[in-house]
RODO-857614 format. One record per atom (N, C-alpha, C): x, y, z; residue in one letter. Coordinates in steps of 0.02 Angstrom, whole numbers, plus 50000, padded with zeros to 5 digits. Example, Ala and Ser with C-alpha at 12.3 -4.5 7.8 and 13.67 -1.06 7.14 Angstrom:
506604971650390A 506154977550390A 506604983550390A 506424988850354S 506844994750357S 506455000250394S 
***
This chain:
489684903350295X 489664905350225X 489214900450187X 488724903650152X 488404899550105X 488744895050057X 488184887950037X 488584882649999X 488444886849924X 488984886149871X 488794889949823X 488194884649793X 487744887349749X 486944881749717X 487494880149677X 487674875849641X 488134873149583X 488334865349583X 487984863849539X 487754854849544X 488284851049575X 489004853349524X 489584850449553X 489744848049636X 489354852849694X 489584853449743X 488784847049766X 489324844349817X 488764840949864X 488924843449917X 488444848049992X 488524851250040X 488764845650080X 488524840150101X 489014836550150X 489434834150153X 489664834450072X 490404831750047X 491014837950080X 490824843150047X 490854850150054X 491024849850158X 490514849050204X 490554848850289X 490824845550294X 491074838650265X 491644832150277X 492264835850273X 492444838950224X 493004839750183X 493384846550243X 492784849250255X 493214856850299X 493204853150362X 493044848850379X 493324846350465X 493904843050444X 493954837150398X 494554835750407X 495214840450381X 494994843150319X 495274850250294X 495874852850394X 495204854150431X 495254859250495X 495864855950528X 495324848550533X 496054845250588X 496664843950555X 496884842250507X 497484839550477X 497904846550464X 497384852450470X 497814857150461X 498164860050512X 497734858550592X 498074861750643X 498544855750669X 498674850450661X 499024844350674X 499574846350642X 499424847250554X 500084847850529X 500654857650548X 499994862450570X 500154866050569X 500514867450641X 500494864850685X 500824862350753X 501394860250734X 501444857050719X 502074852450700X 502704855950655X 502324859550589X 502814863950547X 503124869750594X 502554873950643X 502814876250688X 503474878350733X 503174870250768X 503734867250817X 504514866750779X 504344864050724X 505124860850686X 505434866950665X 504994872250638X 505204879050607X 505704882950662X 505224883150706X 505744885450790X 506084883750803X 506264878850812X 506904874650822X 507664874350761X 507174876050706X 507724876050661X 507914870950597X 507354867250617X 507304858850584X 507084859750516X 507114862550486X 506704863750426X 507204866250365X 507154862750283X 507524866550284X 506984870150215X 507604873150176X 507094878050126X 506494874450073X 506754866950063X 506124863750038X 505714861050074X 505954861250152X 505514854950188X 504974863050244X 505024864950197X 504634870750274X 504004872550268X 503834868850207X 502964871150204X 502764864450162X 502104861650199X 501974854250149X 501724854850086X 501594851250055X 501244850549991X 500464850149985X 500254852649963X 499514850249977X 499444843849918X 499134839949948X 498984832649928X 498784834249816X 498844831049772X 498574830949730X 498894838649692X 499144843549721X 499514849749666X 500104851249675X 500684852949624X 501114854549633X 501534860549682X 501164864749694X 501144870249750X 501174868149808X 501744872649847X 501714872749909X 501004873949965X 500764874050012X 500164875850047X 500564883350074X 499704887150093X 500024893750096X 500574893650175X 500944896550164X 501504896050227X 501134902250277X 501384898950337X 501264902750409X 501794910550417X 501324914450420X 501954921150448X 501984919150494X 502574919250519X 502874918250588X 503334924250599X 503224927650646X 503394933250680X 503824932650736X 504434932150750X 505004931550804X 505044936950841X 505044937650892X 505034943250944X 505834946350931X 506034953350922X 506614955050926X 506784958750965X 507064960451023X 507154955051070X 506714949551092X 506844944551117X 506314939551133X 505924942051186X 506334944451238X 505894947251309X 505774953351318X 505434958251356X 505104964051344X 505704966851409X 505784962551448X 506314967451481X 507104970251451X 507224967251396X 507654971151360X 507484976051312X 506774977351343X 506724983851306X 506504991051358X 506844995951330X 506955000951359X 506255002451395X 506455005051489X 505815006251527X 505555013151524X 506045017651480X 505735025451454X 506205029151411X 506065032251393X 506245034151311X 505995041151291X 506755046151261X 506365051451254X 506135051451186X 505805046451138X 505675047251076X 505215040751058X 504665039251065X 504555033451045X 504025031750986X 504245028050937X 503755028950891X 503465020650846X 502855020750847X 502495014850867X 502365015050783X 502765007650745X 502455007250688X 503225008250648X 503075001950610X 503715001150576X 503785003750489X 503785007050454X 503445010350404X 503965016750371X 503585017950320X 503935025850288X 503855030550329X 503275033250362X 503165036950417X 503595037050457X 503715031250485X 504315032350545X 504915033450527X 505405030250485X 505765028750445X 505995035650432X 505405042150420X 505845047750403X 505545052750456X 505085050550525X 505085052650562X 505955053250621X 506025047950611X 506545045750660X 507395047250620X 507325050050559X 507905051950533X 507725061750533X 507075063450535X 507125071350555X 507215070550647X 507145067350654X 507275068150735X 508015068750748X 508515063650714X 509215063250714X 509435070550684X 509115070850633X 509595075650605X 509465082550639X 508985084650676X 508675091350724X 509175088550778X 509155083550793X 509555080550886X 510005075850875X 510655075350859X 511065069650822X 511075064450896X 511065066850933X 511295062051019X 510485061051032X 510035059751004X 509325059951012X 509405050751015X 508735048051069X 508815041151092X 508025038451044X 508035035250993X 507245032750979X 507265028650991X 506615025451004X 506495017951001X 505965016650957X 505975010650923X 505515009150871X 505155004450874X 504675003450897X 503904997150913X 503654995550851X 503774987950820X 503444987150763X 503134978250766X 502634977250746X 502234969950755X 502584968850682X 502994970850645X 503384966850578X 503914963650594X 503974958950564X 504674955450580X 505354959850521X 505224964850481X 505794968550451X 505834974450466X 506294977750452X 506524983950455X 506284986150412X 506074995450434X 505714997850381X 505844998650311X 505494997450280X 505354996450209X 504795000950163X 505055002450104X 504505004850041X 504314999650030X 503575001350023X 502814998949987X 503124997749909X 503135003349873X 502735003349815X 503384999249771X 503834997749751X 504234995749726X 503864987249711X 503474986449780X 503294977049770X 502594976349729X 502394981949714X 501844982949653X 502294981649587X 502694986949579X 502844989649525X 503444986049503X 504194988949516X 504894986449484X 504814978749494X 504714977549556X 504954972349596X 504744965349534X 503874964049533X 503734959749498X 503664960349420X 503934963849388X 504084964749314X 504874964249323X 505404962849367X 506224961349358X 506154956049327X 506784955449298X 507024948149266X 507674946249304X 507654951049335X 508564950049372X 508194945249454X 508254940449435X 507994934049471X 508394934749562X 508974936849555X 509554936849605X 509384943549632X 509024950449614X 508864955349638X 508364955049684X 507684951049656X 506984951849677X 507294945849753X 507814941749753X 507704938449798X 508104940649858X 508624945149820X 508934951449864X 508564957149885X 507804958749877X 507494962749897X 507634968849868X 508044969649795X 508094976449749X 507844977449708X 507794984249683X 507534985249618X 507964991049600X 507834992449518X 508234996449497X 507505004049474X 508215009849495X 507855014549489X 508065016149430X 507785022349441X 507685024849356X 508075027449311X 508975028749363X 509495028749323X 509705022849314X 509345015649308X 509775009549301X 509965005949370X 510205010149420X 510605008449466X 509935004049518X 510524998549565X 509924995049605X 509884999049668X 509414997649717X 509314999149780X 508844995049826X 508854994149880X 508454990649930X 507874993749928X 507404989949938X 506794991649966X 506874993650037X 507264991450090X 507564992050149X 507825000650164X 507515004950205X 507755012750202X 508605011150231X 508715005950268X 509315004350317X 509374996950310X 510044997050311X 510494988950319X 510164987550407X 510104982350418X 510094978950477X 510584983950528X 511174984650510X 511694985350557X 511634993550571X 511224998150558X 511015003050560X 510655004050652X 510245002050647X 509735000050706X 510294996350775X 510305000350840X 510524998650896X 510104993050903X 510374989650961X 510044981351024X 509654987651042X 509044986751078X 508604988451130X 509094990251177X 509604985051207X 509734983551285X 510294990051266X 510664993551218X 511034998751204X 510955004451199X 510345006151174X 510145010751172X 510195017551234X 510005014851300X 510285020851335X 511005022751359X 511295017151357X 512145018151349X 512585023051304X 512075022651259X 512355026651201X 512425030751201X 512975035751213X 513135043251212X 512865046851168X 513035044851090X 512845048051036X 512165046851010X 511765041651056X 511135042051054X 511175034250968X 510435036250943X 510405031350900X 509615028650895X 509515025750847X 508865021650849X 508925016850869X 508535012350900X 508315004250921X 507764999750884X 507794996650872X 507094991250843X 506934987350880X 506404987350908X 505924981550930X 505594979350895X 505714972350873X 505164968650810X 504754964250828X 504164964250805X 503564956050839X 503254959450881X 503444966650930X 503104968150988X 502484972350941X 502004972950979X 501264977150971X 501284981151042X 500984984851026X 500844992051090X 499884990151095X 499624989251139X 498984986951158X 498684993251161X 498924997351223X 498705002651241X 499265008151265X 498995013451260X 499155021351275X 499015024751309X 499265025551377X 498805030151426X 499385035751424X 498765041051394X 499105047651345X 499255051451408X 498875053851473X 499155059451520X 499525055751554X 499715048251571X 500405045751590X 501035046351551X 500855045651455X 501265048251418X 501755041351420X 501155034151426X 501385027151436X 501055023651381X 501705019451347X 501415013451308X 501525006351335X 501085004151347X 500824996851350X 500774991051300X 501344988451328X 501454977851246X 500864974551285X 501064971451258X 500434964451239X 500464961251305X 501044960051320X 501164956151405X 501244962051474X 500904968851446X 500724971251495X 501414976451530X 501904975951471X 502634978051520X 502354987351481X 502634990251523X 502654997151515X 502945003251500X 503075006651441X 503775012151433X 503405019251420X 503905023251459X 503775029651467X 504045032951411X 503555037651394X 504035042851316X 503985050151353X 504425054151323X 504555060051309X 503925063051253X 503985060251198X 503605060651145X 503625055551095X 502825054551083X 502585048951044X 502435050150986X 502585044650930X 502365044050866X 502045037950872X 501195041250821X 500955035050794X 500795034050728X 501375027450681X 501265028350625X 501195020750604X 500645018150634X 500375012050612X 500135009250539X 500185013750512X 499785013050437X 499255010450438X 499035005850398X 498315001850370X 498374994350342X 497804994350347X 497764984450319X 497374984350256X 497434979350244X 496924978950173X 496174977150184X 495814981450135X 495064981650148X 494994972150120X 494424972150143X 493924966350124X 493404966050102X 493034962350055X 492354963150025X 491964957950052X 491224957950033X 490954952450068X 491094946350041X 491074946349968X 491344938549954X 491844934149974X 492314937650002X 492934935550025X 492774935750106X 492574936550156X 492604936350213X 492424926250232X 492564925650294X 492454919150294X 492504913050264X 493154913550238X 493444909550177X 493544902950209X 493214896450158X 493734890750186X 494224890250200X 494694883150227X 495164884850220X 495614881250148X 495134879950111X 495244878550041X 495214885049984X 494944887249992X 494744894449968X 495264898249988X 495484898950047X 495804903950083X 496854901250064X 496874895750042X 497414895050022X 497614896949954X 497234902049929X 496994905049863X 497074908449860X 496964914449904X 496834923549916X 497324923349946X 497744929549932X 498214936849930X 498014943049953X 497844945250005X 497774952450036X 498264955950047X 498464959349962X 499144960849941X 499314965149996X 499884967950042X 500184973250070X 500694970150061X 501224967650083X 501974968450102X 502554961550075X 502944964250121X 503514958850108X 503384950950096X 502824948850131X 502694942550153X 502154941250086X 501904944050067X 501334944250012X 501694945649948X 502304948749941X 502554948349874X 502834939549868X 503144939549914X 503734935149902X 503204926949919X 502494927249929X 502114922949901X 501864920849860X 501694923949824X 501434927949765X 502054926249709X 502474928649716X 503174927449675X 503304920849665X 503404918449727X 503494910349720X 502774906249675X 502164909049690X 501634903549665X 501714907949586X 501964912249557X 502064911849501X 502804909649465X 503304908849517X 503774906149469X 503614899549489X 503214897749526X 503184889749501X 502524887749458X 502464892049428X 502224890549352X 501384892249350X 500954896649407X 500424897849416X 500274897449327X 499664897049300X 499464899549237X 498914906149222X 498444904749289X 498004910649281X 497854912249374X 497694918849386X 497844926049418X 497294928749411X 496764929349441X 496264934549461X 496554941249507X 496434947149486X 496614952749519X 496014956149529X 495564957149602X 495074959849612X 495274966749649X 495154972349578X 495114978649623X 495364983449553X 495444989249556X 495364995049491X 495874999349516X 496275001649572X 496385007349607X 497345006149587X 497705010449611X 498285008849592X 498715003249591X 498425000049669X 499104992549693X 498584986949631X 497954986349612X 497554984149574X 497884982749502X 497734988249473X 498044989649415X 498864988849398X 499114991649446X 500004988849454X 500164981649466X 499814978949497X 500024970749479X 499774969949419X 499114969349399X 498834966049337X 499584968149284X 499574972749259X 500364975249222X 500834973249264X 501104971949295X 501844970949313X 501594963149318X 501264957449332X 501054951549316X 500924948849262X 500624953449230X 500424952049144X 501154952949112X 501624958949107X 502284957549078X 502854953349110X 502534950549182X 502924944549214X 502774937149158X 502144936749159X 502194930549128X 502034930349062X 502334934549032X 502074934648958X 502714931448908X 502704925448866X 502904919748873X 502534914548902X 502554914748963X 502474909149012X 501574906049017X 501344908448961X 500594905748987X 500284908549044X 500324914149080X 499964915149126X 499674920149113X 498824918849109X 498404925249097X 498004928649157X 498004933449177X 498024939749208X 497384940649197X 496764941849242X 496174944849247X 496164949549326X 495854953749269X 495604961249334X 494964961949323X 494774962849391X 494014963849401X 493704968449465X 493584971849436X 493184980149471X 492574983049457X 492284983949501X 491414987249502X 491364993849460X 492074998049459X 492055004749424X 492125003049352X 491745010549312X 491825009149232X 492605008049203X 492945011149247X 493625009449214X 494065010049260X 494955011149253X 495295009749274X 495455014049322X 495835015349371X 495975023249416X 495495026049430X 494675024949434X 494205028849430X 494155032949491X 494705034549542X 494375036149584X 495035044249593X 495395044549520X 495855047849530X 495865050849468X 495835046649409X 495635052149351X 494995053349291X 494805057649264X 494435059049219X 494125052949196X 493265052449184X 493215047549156X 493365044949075X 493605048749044X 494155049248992X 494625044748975X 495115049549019X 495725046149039X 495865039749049X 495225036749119X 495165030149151X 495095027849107X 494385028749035X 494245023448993X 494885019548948X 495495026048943X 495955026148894X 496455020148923X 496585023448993X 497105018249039X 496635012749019X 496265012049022X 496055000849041X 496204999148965X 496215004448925X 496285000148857X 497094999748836X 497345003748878X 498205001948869X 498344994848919X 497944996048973X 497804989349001X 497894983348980X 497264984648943X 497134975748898X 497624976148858X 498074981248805X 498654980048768X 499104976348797X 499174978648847X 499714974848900X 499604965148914X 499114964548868X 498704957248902X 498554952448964X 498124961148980X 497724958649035X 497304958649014X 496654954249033X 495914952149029X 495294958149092X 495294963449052X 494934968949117X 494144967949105X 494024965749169X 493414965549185X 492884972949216X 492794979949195X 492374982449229X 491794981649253X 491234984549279X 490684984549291X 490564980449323X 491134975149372X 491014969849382X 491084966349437X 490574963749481X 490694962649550X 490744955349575X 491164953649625X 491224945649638X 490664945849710X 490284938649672X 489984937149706X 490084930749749X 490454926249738X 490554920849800X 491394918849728X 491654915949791X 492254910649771X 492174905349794X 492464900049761X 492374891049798X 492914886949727X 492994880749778X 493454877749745X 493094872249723X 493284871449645X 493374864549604X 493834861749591X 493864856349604X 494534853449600X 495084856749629X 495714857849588X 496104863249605X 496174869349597X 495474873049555X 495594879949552X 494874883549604X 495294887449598X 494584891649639X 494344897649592X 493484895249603X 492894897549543X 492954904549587X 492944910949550X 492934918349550X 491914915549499X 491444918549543X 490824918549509X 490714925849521X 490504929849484X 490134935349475X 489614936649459X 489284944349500X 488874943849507X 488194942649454X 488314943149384X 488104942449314X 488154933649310X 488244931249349X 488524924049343X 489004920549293X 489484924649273X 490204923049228X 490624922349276X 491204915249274X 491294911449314X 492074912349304X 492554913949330X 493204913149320X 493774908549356X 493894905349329X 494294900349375X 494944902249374X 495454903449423X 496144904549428X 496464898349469X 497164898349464X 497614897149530X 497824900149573X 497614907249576X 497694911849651X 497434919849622X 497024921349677X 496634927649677X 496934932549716X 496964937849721X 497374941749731X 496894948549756X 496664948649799X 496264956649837X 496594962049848X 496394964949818X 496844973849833X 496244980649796X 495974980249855X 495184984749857X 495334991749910X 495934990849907X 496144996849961X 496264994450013X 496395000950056X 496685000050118X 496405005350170X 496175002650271X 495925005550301X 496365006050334X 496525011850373X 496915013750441X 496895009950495X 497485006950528X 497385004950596X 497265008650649X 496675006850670X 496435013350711X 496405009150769X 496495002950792X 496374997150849X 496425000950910X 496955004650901X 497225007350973X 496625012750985X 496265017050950X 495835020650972X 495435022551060X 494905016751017X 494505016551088X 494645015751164X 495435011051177X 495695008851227X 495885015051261X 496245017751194X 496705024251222X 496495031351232X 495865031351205X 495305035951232X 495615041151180X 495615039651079X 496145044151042X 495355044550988X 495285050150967X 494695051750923X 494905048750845X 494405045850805X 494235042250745X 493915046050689X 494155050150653X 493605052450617X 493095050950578X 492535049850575X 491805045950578X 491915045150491X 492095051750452X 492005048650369X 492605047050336X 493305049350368X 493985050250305X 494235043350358X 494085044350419X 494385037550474X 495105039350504X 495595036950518X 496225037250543X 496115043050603X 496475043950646X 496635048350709X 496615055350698X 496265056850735X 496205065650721X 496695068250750X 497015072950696X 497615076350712X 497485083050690X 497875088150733X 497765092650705X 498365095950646X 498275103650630X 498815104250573X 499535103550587X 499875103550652X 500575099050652X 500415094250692X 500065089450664X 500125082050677X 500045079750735X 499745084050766X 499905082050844X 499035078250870X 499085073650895X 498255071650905X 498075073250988X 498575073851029X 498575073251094X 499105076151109X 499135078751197X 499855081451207X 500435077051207X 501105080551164X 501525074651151X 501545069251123X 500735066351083X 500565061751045X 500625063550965X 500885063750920X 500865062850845X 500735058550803X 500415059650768X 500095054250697X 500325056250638X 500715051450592X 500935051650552X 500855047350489X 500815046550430X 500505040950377X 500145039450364X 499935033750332X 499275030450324X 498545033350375X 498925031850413X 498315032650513X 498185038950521X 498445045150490X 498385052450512X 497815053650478X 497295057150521X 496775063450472X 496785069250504X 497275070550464X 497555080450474X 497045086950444X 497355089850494X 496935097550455X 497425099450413X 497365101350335X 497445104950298X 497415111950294X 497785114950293X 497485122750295X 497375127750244X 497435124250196X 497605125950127X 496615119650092X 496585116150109X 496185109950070X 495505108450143X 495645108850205X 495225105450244X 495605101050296X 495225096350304X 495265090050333X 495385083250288X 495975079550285X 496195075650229X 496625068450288X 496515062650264X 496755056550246X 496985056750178X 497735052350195X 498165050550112X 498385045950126X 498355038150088X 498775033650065X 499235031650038X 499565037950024X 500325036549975X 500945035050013X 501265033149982X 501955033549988X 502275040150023X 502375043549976X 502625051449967X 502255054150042X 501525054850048X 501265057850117X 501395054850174X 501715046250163X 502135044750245X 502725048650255X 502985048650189X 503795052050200X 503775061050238X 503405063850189X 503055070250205X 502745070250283X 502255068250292X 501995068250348X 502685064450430X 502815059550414X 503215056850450X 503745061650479X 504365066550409X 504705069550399X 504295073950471X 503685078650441X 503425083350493X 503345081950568X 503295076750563X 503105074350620X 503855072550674X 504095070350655X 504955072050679X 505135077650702X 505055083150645X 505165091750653X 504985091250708X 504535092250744X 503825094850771X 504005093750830X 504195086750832X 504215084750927X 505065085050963X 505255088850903X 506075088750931X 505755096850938X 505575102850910X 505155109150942X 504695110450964X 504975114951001X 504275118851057X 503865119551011X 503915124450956X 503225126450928X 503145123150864X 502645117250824X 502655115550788X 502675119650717X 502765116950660X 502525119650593X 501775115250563X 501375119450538X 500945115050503X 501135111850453X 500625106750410X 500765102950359X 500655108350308X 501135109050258X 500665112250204X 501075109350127X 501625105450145X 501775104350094X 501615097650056X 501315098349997X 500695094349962X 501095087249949X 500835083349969X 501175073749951X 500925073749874X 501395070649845X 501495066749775X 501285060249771X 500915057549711X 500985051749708X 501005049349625X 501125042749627X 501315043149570X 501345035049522X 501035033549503X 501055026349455X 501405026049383X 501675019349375X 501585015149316X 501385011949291X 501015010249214X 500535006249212X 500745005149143X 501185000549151X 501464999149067X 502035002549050X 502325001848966X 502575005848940X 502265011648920X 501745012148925X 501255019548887X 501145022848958X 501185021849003X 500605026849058X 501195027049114X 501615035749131X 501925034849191X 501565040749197X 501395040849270X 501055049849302X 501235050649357X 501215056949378X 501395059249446X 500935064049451X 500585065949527X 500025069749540X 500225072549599X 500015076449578X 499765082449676X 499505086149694X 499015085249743X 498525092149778X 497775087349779X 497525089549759X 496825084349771X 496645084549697X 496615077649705X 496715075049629X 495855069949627X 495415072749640X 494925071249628X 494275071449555X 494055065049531X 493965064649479X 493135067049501X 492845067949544X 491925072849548X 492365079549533X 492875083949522X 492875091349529X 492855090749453X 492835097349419X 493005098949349X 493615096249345X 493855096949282X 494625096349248X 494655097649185X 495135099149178X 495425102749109X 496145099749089X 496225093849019X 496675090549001X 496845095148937X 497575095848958X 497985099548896X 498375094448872X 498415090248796X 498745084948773X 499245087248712X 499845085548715X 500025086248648X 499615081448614X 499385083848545X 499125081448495X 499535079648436X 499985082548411X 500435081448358X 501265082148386X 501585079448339X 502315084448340X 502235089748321X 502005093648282X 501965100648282X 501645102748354X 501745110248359X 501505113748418X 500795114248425X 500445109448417X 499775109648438X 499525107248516X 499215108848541X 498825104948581X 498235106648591X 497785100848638X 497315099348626X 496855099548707X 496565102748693X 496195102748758X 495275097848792X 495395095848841X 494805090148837X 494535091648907X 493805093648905X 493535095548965X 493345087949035X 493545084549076X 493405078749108X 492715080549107X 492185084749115X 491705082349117X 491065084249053X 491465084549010X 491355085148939X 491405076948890X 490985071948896X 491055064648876X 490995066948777X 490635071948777X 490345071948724X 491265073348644X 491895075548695X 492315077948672X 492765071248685X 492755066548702X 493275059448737X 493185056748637X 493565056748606X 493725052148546X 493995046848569X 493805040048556X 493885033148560X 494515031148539X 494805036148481X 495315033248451X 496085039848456X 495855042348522X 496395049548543X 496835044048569X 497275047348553X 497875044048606X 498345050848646X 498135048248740X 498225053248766X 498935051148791X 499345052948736X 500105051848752X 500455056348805X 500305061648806X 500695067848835X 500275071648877X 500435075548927X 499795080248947X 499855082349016X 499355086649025X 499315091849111X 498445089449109X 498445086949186X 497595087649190X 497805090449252X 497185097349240X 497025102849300X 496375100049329X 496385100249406X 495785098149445X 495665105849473X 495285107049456X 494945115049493X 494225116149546X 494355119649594X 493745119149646X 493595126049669X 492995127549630X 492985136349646X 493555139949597X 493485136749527X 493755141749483X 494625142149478X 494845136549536X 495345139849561X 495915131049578X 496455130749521X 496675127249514X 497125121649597X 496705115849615X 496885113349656X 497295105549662X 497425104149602X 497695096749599X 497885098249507X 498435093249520X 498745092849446X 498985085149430X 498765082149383X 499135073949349X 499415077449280X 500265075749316X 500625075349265X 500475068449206X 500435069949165X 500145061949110X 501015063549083X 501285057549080X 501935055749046X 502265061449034X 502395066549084X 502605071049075X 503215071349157X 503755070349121X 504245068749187X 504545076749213X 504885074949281X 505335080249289X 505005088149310X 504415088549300X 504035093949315X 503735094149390X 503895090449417X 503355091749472X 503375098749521X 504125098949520X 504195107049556X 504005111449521X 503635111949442X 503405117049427X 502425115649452X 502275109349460X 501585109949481X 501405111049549X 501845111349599X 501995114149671X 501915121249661X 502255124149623X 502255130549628X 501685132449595X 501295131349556X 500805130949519X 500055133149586X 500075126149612X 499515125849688X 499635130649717X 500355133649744X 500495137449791X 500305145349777X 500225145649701X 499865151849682X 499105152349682X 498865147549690X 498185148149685X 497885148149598X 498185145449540X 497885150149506X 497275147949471X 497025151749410X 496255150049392X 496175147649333X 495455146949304X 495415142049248X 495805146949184X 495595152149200X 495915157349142X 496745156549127X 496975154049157X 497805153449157X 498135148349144X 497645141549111X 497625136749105X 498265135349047X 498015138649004X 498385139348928X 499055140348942X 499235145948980X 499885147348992X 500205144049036X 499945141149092X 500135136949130X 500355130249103X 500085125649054X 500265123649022X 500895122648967X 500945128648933X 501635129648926X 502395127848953X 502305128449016X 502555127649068X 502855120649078X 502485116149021X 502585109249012X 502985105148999X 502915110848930X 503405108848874X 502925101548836X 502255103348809X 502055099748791X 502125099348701X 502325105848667X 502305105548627X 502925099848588X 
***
């Protein structure tokens, strides 16, 4: 990685600093290790200090094998499904509920039990209930709490039980990875080479977080900085370097997990001195989901929220001064934080591919499946990793929430019957972004098609209609409180964003499932209850 030009830096000060940086870190990082394993450690002594700041140094995931040895795990299996996730999670509960005496086993490189995503965007880091977030709950939307966890621990059989079991049951294997798949043996292959036979396979690996070029090849000064937001291990880092008093937060990225921290961070530390910057190449916020309208409107409820939104705006190198690390862009405006935070999306784990001789699709990516999920004989793809035929839309990849559950769910159906069902029922998704902005969407919710926004405008029965690709009709000073945006392709209504409009979604299901057209817009609307 290039030295950044910036007087401050001397380059051989800079080559001194990352060798010893290197060695003191694998010396000390040996050692935290060793003591961690053993047990020696306790909750303050388990990660060092870095010399000169109050912060802990970033801590090691450490991943425990569950079982430790691979021979307590089952040598064939009529259900096996690779990937610890929402996908599986409601793959492996339609499997129970089609086959109650049905045997799964569950292969996951996580050290938890499956878990929801989106809660560690959203509820999780805007709680104040201090004893919840460390209990892993949040409260839903009648008040009441719930786990992020689909299952208590005690849910999940031992491995070594699993075929004993009359009434059948799930198993967890945690820490293990599946290398390879030899699909006409209908064999998965761990890491140390041991081997289990399935009946029928699920693969619902999900995805990792993308990377940009500025961020690749990070010191390891730099790199004790950055957050490649996904999961359990990344909230509850993140959490800690802001309750111990972070002040400023770079958030690089525009897209939902983007925008959902900046707000759920910005009303975390508001009080507390900590200012919140977002920074994204697109003109505005969501750009890749709604109207350019809309988007301009969201970033300005945004900044109400007091966050600092950066559009148009690209990072060009990071490096550390002193104790903060310089965010430089590409305009050369310089932002200094105490921890940066990447969430630019997310790519499919496709690793297993090539080994396993499983097709990639060249533009959407994830495993080619066809319309019941099936990629291979007896092989299924489910979640994040699936690119299904649509039969209704095409050929589609989805990142939500809602389409692991959906897809997963199908994917269960499917391999407990002879003859599958296709996918056809449309995934939801759905954000918060403040007190002003809750939405829920479904069908292809793409901001290149036309659209047509129906808003309440007054308390009286008016509303107001706004073409997405009509700029010349966007008023600066509308406030799009209420509303239906129609996405139409060929005249012919294919995606719907509910705007702060709750409780409807089974009427915009039925809506898609008719097909209907721009002419029906008005009345369809109704339908709202926008007046």
């Amino acid at each position: 990685m290039p030295v950044p030009e910036n007087p401050r830096f001397d380059p051989r000060d800079l080559t001194r600093n990352r060798i010893y940086f290197l060695l003191s870190l694998v010396l000390a990082g040996g050692v935290v290790y060793r003591l961690w394993d053993k047990g020696l450690l306790t909750e303050e002594e388990e990660r060092p200090v870095v010399k000169g700041t109050k912060r802990k140094s970033k801590r090691p995931q450490i991943i425990a094998k569950k079982p430790s040895a691979s021979a307590d795990i089952p040598d064939d299996v009529p259900y096996l499904l690779i990937g610890g996730g929402a996908a599986t999670f409601s793959a492996f509960r339609a499997i129970k509920l089609a086959d109650p005496q049905a045997k799964v086993l569950v292969i996951t490189n996580e050290p938890y039990t499956p878990y929801m995503r989106p809660p560690l965007s959203k509820e999780m880091f805007s709680s104040t209930d201090r004893q919840m977030v460390q209990n892993m709950e949040f409260k839903q939307t009648d008040g009441s709490p719930r786990s992020i966890f689909f299952e208590d621990e005690t849910y999940y059989l031992p491995c070594t039980r699993l075929k004993e079991e009359e009434n059948g049951g799930v198993a967890l294997a945690q820490g293990w990875t599946v290398k390879k798949l030899e699909v006409t043996k209908k064999t998965a292959i761990l890491e140390d080479g041991k081997e289990i036979k399935y009946g029928k396979c699920l693969l619902a690996v999900g995805s990792k977080p993308k990377n940009i070029a500025a961020f690749e090849d990070l010191t390891p000064d730099v790199d004790e900085r950055v957050t490649f937001y996904r999961g359990i291990f990344d909230f509850e880092e993140l959490d800690e370097i802001v309750t111990n008093g972070a002040k400023s937060i770079v958030i690089v990225g525009g897209g939902f997990l983007g925008s959902e921290l900046a707000c759920s961070l910005a009303k975390r530390g508001r009080g507390a001195g900590l200012s919140v910057t977002q920074i994204f190449p697109e003109k505005n916020n969501m750009s890749k989901v709604l109207p350019e309208y809309l988007g301009r409107w969201t970033m300005k409820m945004i900044r109400n929220e007091g966050v600092q939104v950066l559009p148009d705006s690209k990072v060009d190198q990071v490096y550390m001064v002193k104790d903060q690390i310089q965010v430089l862009l590409c305009d050369g405006k310089v932002i200094p934080a105490d921890q940066v935070v990447v969430a630019v999306g997310a790519e499919p784990n496709t690793e297993l591919a090539k080994i396993s001789n499983l097709e990639v699709d060249e533009s959407l990516g994830g495993f080619v499946a066809n319309a019941e999920l099936e990629a291979r004989t007896d092989l299924y793809v489910a979640g994040d990793c699936v690119c299904f035929y649509d039969e209704t839309y095409g050929r589609r990849r989805i990142e939500h929430h809602d389409n692991a559950i959906v897809s997963g769910r199908l994917a269960g159906e499917n391999m407990v019957k002879e003859v599958g069902n296709p996918y056809k029922e449309q995934a939801i998704f759905w954000s918060d972004l403040g007190p002003n902005i809750s939405f829920e969407a479904i069908g292809l919710v793409d901001p290149s098609l036309p659209t047509v926004g129906i808003y309440a405008k007054t308390e009286e029965e008016d509303v107001e209609e706004v073409m997405g690709d009509d700029e010349e009709k966007d008023d600066p000073n509308e406030k799009y409180t209420k509303g239906v945006v129609f996405y139409l392709k060929d005249d012919i209504v294919v995606g719907i964003v509910l705007w702060n409009v709750l409780n409807k979604l089974n009427i915009a299901k039925h809506i898609l499932k008719q097909s209907k057209k721009y002419d029906d817009l008005n009345e369809l609307a109704k339908l709202f209850s926008l007046h």
